[in-house]
Backbone bond lengths (Angstrom), bond angles and torsions (degrees), N, CA, C in turn:
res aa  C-N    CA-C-N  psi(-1)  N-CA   C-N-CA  omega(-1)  CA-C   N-CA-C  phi
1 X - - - 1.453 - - 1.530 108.69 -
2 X 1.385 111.75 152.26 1.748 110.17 -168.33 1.333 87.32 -105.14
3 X 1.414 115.58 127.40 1.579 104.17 174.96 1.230 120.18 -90.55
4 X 1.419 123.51 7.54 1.531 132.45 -172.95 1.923 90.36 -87.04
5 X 1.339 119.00 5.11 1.543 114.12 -173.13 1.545 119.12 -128.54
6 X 1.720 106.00 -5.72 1.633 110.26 158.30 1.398 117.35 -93.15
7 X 1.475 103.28 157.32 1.369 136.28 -163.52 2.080 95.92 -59.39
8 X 0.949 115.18 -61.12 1.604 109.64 176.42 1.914 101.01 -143.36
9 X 1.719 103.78 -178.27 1.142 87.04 168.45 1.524 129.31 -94.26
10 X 1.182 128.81 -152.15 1.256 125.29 171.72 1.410 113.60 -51.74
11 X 1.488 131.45 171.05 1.304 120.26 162.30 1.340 127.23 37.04
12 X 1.450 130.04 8.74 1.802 141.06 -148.70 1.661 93.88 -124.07
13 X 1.259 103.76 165.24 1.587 113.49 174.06 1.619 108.85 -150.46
14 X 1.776 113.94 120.90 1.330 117.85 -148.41 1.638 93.94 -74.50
15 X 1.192 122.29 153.13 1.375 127.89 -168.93 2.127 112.21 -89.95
16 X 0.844 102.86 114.04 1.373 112.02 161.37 1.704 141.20 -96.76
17 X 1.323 124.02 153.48 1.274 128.25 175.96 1.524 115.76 59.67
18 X 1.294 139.95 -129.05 1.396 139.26 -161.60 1.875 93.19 -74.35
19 X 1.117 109.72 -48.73 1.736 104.33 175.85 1.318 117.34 -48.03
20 X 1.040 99.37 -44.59 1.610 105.69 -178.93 1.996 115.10 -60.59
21 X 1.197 81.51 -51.79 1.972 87.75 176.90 1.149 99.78 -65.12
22 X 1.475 142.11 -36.78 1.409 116.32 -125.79 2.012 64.52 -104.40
23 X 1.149 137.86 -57.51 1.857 129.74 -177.45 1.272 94.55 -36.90
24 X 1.657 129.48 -57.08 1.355 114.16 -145.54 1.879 101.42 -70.24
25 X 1.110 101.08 -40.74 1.748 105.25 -168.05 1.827 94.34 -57.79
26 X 1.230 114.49 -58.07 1.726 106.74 -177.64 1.584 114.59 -54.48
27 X 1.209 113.93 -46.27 1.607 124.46 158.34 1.790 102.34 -10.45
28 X 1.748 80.81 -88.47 1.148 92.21 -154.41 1.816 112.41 -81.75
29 X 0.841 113.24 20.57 1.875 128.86 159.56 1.654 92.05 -75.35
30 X 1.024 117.38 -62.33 1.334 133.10 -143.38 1.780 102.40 -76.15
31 X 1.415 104.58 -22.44 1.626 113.37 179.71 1.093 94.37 -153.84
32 X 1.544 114.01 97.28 1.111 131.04 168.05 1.816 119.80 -65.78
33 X 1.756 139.37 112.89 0.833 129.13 172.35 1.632 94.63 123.22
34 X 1.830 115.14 -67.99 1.205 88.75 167.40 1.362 167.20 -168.38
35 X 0.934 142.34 -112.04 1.552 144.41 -132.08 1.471 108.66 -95.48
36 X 1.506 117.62 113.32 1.433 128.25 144.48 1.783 139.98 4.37
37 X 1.181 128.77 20.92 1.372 113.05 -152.27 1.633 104.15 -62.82
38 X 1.723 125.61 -31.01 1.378 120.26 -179.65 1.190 105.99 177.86
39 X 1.298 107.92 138.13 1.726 128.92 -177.96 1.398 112.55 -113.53
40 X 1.142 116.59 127.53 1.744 107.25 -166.72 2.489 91.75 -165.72
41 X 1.342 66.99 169.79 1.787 77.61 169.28 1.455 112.78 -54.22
42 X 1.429 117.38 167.27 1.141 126.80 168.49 1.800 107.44 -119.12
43 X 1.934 100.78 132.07 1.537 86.62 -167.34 1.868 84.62 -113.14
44 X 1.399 98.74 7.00 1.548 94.41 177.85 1.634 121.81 -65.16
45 X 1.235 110.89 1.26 1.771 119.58 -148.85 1.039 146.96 60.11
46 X 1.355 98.68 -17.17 1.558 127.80 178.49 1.513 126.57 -47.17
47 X 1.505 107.67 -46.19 1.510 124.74 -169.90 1.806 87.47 -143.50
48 X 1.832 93.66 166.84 1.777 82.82 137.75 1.563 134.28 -135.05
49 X 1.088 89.94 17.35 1.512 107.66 155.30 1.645 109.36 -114.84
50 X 1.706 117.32 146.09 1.454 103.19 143.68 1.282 99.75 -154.81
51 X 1.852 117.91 155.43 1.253 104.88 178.76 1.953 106.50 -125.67
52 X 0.997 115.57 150.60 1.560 120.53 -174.50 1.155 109.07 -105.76
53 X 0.616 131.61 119.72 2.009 175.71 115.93 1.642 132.03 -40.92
54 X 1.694 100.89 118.07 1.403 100.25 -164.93 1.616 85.13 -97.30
55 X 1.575 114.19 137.16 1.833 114.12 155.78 1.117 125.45 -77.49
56 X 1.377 138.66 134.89 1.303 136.84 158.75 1.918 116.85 -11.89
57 X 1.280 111.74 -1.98 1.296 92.01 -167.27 1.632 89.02 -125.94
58 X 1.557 129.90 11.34 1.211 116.25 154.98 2.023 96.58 112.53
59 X 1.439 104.15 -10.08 1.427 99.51 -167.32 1.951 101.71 -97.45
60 X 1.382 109.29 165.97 1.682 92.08 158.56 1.553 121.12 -123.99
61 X 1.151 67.97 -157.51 2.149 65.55 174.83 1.670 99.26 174.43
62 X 1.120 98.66 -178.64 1.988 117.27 -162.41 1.256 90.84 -151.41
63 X 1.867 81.46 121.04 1.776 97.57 172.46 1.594 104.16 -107.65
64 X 1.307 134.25 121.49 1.368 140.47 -167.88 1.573 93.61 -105.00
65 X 1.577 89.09 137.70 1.483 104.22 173.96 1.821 112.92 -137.51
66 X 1.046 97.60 164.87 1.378 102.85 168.20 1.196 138.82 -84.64
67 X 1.510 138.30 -163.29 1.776 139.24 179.80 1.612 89.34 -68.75
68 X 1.074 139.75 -43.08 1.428 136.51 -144.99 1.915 87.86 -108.51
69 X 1.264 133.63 -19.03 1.270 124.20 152.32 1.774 88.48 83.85
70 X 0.950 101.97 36.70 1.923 131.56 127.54 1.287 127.27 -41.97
71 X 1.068 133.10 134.57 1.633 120.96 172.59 1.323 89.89 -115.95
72 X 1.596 89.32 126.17 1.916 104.34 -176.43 1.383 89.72 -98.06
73 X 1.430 128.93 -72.73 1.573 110.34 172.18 1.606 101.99 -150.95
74 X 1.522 108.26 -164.71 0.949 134.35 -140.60 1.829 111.01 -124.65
75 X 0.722 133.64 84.41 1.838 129.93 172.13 1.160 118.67 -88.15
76 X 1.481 132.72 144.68 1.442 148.50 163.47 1.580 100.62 -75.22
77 X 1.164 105.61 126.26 1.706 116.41 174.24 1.889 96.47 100.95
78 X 1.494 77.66 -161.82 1.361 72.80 176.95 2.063 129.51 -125.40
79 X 1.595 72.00 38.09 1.654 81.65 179.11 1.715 120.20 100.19
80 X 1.332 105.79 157.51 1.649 84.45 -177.24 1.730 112.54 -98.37
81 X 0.879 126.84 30.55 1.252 145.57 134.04 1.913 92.47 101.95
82 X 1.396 112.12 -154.34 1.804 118.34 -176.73 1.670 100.84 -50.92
83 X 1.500 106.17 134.54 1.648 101.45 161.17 1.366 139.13 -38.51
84 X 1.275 105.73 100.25 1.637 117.89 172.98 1.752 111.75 115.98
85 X 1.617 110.95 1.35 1.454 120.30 -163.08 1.610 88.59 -91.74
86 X 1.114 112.93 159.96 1.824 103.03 153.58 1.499 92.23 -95.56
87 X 1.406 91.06 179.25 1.424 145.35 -164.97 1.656 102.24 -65.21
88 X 1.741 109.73 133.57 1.449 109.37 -176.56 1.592 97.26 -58.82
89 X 1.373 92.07 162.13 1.521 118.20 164.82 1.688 100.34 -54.87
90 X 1.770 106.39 108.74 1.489 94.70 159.83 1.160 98.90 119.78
91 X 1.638 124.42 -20.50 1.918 124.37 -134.05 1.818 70.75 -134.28
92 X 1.552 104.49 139.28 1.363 115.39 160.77 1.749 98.34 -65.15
93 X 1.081 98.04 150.85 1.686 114.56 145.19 1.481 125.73 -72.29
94 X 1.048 97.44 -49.11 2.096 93.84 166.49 1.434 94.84 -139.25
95 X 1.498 100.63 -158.20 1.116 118.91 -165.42 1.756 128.39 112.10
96 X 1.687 95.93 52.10 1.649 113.42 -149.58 1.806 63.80 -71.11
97 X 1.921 89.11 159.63 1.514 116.48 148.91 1.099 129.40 -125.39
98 X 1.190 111.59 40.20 1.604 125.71 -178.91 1.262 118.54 110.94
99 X 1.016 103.71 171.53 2.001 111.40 -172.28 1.638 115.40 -141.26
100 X 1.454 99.56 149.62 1.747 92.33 -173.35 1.251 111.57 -93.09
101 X 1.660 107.93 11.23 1.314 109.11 -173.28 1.634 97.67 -151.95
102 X 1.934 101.04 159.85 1.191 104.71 170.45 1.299 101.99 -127.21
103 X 0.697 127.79 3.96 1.782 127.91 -177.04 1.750 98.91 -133.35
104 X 1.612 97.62 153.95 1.140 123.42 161.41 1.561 136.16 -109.69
């Protein structure tokens, strides 16, 4: 399954109204250029927001944020999916590329 083509992820709930703007605007600070495919909970534990993002160059990635909609960091793919699951078909398991933060 391509996960850049379901509705949310496992266990996740896609984010609406002021939640929704206030992830997408840090999102997209955070990856400048690009594109939105879905912002929803995180059931990975990791964050509790994150939203996935295709780049201009065809690759994606997941920007994880926090309650205050923080960007804690940043992964190539699309994350390793609900705690303790592996990684979608296709989607690295890690492979952070940095973080906008070092503290919590």
């Amino acid at each position: 399954m391509d996960p850049s083509t379901v509705a949310h992820g496992p266990n996740e709930t896609l984010l609406t109204g002021t939640d929704l703007a206030s992830a997408t605007a840090a999102a997209q600070a955070a990856e400048p250029g690009a594109t939105i495919i879905r912002v929803e909970t995180d059931s990975s534990g990791d964050a509790t927001y994150e939203a996935h993002m295709k780049k201009a160059d065809g690759t994606f990635v997941t920007v994880e944020l926090d309650s205050s909609f923080k960007v804690t960091s940043t992964k190539s793919g699309f994350g390793p999916g609900p705690a303790g699951a592996p990684a979608p078909h296709g989607a690295p398991a890690s492979g952070a590329t940095g973080s906008s933060s070092t503290s919590n």
